[in-house]
Structure formats: C-alpha cells, structure tokens
N, C-alpha and C positions, 0 to 999 in steps of 0.2 A: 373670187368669192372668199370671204373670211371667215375662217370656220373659229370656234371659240371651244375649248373642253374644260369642264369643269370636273377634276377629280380630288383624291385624299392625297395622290401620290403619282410620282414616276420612278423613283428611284429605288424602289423594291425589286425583288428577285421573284415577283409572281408572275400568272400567266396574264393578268391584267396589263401587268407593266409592260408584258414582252408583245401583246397584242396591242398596245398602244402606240409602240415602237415601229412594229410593222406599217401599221396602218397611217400614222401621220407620214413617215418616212413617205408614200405610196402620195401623200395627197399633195407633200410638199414638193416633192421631185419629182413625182413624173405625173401629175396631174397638175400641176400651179395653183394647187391653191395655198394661202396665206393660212398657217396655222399659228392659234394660240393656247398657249396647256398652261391654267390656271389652278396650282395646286396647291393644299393647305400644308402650309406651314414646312416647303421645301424653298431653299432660296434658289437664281437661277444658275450660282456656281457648284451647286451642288451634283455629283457625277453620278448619274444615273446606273445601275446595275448594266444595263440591256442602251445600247447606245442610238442614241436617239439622231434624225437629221439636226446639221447645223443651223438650217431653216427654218425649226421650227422654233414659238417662240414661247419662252417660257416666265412665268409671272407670278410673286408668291402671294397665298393668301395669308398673312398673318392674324391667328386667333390664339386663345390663352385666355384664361380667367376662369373664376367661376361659369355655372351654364348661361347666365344671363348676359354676364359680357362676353361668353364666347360666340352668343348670338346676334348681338351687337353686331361685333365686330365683323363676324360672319356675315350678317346681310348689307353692311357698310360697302366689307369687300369687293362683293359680286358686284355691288351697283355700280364702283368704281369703277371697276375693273372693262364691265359693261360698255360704261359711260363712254370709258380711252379708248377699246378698241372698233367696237361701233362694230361688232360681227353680223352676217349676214345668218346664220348658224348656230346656237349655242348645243352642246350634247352634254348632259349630263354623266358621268360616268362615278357614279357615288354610290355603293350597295347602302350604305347607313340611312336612317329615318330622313336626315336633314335634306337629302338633295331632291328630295320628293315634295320637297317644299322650296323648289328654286322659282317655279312658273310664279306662285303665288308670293314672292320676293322680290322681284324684280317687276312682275305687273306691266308686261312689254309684249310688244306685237310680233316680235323679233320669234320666229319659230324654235321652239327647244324641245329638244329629243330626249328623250330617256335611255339608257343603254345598258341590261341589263347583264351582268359579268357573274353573277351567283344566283345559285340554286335557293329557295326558300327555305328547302329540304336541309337546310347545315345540321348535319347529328354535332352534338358536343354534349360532354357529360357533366349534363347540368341539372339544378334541382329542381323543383316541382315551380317554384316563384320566376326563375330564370326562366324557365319553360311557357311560363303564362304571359311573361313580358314580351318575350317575342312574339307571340301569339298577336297580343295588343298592337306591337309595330307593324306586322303584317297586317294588321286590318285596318293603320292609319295608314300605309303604304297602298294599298289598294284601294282607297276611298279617294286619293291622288294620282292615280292611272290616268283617266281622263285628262285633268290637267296640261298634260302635255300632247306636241302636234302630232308626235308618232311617239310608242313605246317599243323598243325592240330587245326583242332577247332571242338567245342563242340556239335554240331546239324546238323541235314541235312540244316538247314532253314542258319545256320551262313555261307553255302557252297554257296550262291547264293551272297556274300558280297562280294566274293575274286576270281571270272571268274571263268576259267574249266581249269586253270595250270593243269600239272600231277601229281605232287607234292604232291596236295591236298589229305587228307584225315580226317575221323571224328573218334576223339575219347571220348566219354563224361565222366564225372568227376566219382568219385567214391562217394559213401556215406560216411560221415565219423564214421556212428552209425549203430545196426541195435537190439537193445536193445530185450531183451527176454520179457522183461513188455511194457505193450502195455495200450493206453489210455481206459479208460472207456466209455467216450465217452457223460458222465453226469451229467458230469461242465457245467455251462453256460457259457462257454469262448471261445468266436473266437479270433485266435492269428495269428500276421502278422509279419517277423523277414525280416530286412533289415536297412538298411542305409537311417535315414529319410530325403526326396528329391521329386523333380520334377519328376525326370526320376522311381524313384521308387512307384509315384503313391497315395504319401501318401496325397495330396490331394482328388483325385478323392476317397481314404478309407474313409475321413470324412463325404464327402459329402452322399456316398451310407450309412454310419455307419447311419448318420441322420435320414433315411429313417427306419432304419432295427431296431434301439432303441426305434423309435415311437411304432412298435409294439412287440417288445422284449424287455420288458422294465426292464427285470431280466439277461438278457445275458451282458456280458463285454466284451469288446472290448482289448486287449492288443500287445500293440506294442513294441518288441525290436529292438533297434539299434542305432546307432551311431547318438545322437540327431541336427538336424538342429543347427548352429551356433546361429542365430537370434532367435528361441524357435519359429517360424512362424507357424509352426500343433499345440503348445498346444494354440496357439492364435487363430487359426483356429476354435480349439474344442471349445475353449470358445464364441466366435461371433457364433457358430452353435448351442449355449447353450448344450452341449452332455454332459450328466452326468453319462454315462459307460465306457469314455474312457482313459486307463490309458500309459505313456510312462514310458517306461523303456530303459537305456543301453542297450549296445552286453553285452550280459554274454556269459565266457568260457561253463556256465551248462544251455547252451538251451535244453537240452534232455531234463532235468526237468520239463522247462517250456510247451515242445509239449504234454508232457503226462500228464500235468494237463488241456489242455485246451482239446473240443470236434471239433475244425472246424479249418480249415487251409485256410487264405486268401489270394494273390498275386496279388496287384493291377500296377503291373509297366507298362510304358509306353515301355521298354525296357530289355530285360536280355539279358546276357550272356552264360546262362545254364539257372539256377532257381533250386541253389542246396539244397535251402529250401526247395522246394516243396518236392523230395526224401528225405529228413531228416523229416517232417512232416507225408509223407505218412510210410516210414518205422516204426513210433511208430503206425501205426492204424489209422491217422488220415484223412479225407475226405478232399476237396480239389477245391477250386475256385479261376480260375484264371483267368485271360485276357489272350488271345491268342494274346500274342504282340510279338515280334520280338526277341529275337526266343528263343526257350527252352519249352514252357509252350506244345503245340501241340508235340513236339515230345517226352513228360515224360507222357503226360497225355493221356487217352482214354474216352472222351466226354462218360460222361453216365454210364459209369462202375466203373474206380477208382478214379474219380474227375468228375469237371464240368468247362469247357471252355465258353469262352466270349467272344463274338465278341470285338474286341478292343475297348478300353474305352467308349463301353457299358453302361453305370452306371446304367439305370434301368433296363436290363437283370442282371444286377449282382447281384442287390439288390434281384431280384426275385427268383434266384439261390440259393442265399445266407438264405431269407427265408427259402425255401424250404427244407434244410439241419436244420434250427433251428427246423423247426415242426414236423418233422418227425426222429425219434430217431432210427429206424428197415432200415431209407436207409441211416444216416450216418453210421451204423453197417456193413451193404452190401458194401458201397463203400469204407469204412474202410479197411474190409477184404481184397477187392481187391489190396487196393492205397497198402499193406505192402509186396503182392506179386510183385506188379509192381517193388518193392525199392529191390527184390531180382537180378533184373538184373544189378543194380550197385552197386553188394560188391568188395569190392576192390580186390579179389581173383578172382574176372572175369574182373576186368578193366585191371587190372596191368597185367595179362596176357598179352594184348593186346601189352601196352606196350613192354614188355618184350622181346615178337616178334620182336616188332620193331626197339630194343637197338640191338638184337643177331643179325639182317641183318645186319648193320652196321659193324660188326666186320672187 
C-alpha cells in the first residue's frame, strides 16, 4: 500500500517532525508499506533534524510568489505529485488554512485523512485584528472537517475543537524512545524540552523557576529548544537574577539529556499532544505539568505518574514542583509509574491503530 503525506516540512526540530520520523520509519520497515513525504519547499537532499528511514521517499513541493501564484503552484503541485505516485492513502499533515482545502484540490476518490498535530487553543501575544483572523480561519477550517474520509487528532480534549462530524476520531502520537536505562533520579536537574515562546510557557518557567531556586539553591534548571529569536528568556533570567538556569538547542540526543536530569517540567499555555511529557516519563522520570489545552490531562494521572495544575497556576506549580525536589522515594513512585504509563504509546500499539485504519480504506 502507498501511503502519500502531505506536510510544510520534515526537517524541523519539532515534535511534528520527530512523530513523523517515528511513524514512517514504523510503516516503511517493519510494516512494507511504500511511503511518500511531499513537503513545501524542502528539496530531497536536504538533512532532516530527526533521521528519517532510507525508504522513505521524499518529494519537494516548490511554491513562492505572491498569494496567487503561491496557490497556483501549490494546487499544480499536489496534482503532480498525486498524478506520479498514484497513493493508495493520502494524509494530510498541514496545521495552516491551506491543507484543509487539499480534498477540494485534488477532487479524487483516493481516501485523504486529515491529521491534526496542534491545538486550536495556540496563546500568542497578539492584537485584537490578529486575534479575529484566526478566529475567521478556524471557522473556514471547520466548515472543511467533513471534507475528509477520517479527521484525527491527538486527545479527547482536541475533539471538542472540531464539533461532533462523524468523521472524527482520536489517534495520539507514538513515543519515539523507550530506552532500557532509566534515570537515577539523583541529579539536581529539572529539565523542560520545547520551543522557547509564549505559548510554550517559558515565561511563567522563569517566573515559578524564581520561587523554586530561592530554596533549591543546588538544583538546575535546564531548558532545550529552539531559542527565542530576540534571546527575551535569557534576558528574563537575568532581570529575575536566576543563577541555575541554563538554555540549550533541540538536540537530535534528548534521551541523553531526560536521563541525566531527576524532574520533568511542562509549562505551556497550549499543546498539541505533549510528546515530551511520554519521552520524559518513558526514561523514569516524574512529571509536572499545567493542565492546558489539551494533552497534559489525557497522558497524565494527577497523583500517581505526574502532577497536574490548574492552568497557569504558578504558585500551585511551584508547590508541586517543590515537593518532587524534597522528596526522593515519591519522584521514585511516580517514576516508576510515569514509565509504565509511556508503555501505552510504543509505536507497536499506535501504528496498529493506524494500520486498521489504512486496510479499511482498501
């Protein structure tokens, strides 16, 4: 079977890219199926962040222009692209306006999926105009649900985004690790992995980080990701005088970094999944997060393999967050737990799921 994805990208350092990775890997090699990842405007020499199988195959969509020929070009592409491979399968994998209008582009019998990788819920600090326009796209976004032969998104909580079409269903990401060494748990190291931003919280981390340094004055704080343009957090840290907190890149070897550190923190205003949280708990690690929209409440179990927070919370979090530094026998408890929880997304029970869902289609 020929499965066909249509995304923006593969060669990013997000959890898009790194669930893409997992998941073709999975269909190409130990499933057979024929994969093809048609992305805008990456050519097929270009080295992907997160390393992709060699079987899978990759095809660029060339656009540029003003909006009229980037639409041109853009509905030229697909059809080409279509045309050549003749997939059994097409999945869309595009959060923007445009890929919600692939069904009605191509105008083929050929079953296309929708897949949905973000939250509607994105905070960013925008004006009142900014504010209305996305409003506008999510109501031409959801006038296009239908459209497609299945819509899937990641969480029960992302199902309440997109009406009660029939369409709908939930499928959540896979892990992309599930390492046989597991943390110690005896570093002084709380570790936060994302893309540093508004929506991802890394304010409100400094701020509770403040609170938590004053009396953990031997613990460090370490953050990977993709650094703010303007360096705005490390200017943060320094106006909040914080002298355990360090930034780092996405690295390809975060596994490295979960299993040196003892605490796993998620402060976003917003997810899409929260595929950190399952790659942190998979190595052993314990787990505090904001109960924001949506992901965090449906990986985690309040009390047993993490700790949930009422949304941007900050001194419930700090208190949470204490609580895990002083006591060493309940980040080992909730340890233990978070790694069994990470056993329900290995990629040998997700892709199942999938799998299903490719063979109705035949």
């Amino acid at each position: 079977m020929k499965l066909l994805y249509i995304t923006n990208g593969i060669c990013g350092s997000g959890g898009l890219e790194r669930v893409l990775a997992t998941k073709t890997f999975w269909f190409a090699e130990k499933m057979d199926y024929l994969v093809h990842i048609l992305a805008v405007n990456e050519e097929p020499d270009e080295i992907p962040f997160f390393e992709f199988s060699s079987k899978v195959n990759r095809r660029n969509l060339a656009v540029y222009g003003n909006p009229l020929e980037y639409l041109r070009r853009y509905k030229a592409g697909l059809k080409k692209a279509v045309s050549d491979i003749k997939p059994d399968v097409i999945i869309v994998c595009d959060d923007g306006l445009k890929g919600f209008y692939v069904p009605k582009i191509l105008n083929t019998r050929i079953p296309i999926i929708y897949e949905r990788h973000a939250s509607v819920n994105i905070s960013t600090q925008e004006d009142v105009k900014s504010q209305f326009v996305k409003k506008i796209k999510h109501f031409l976004m959801q006038r296009r649900v239908k459209d497609f032969t299945k819509f899937v998104v990641l969480t029960k909580g992302n199902l309440k985004e997109w009406g009660s079409a029939a369409n709908l269903c939930v499928i959540p990401n896979p892990v992309s690790f599930y390492p046989e060494e597991i943390s110690r748990l005896d570093q002084n190291k709380v570790i936060a992995v994302g893309s540093q931003g508004f929506n991802k919280g890394t304010d409100l981390l400094l701020q509770i980080w403040q609170q938590v340094e004053a009396e953990f004055p031997h613990w460090s704080l370490e953050i990977y990701g993709k650094p703010h343009p303007e360096n705005i957090f490390e200017k943060q840290a320094k106006e909040l005088q914080l002298k355990n907190v360090y930034f780092y890149p996405a690295t390809s070897h975060i596994l490295e970094k979960y299993l040196e550190s003892s605490v796993f923190v998620l402060t976003s205003r917003s997810e899409g999944f929260g595929m950190v949280l399952i790659e942190a708990m998979s190595c052993g690690l314990p787990v505090v997060s904001f109960d924001c929209p949506h992901g965090p409440a449906d990986i985690i179990t309040d009390g047993e393999d993490g700790l949930l927070v009422e949304d941007q919370n900050v001194d419930d979090f700090e208190e949470k967050l204490k609580r895990l530094l002083f006591d060493f026998d309940l980040r080992r408890k909730m340890g233990e737990e978070a790694r069994k929880k990470a056993l329900e997304y290995l990629p040998e029970n997700i892709l199942k799921t999938w799998d299903n869902l490719f063979k109705t289609m035949r």
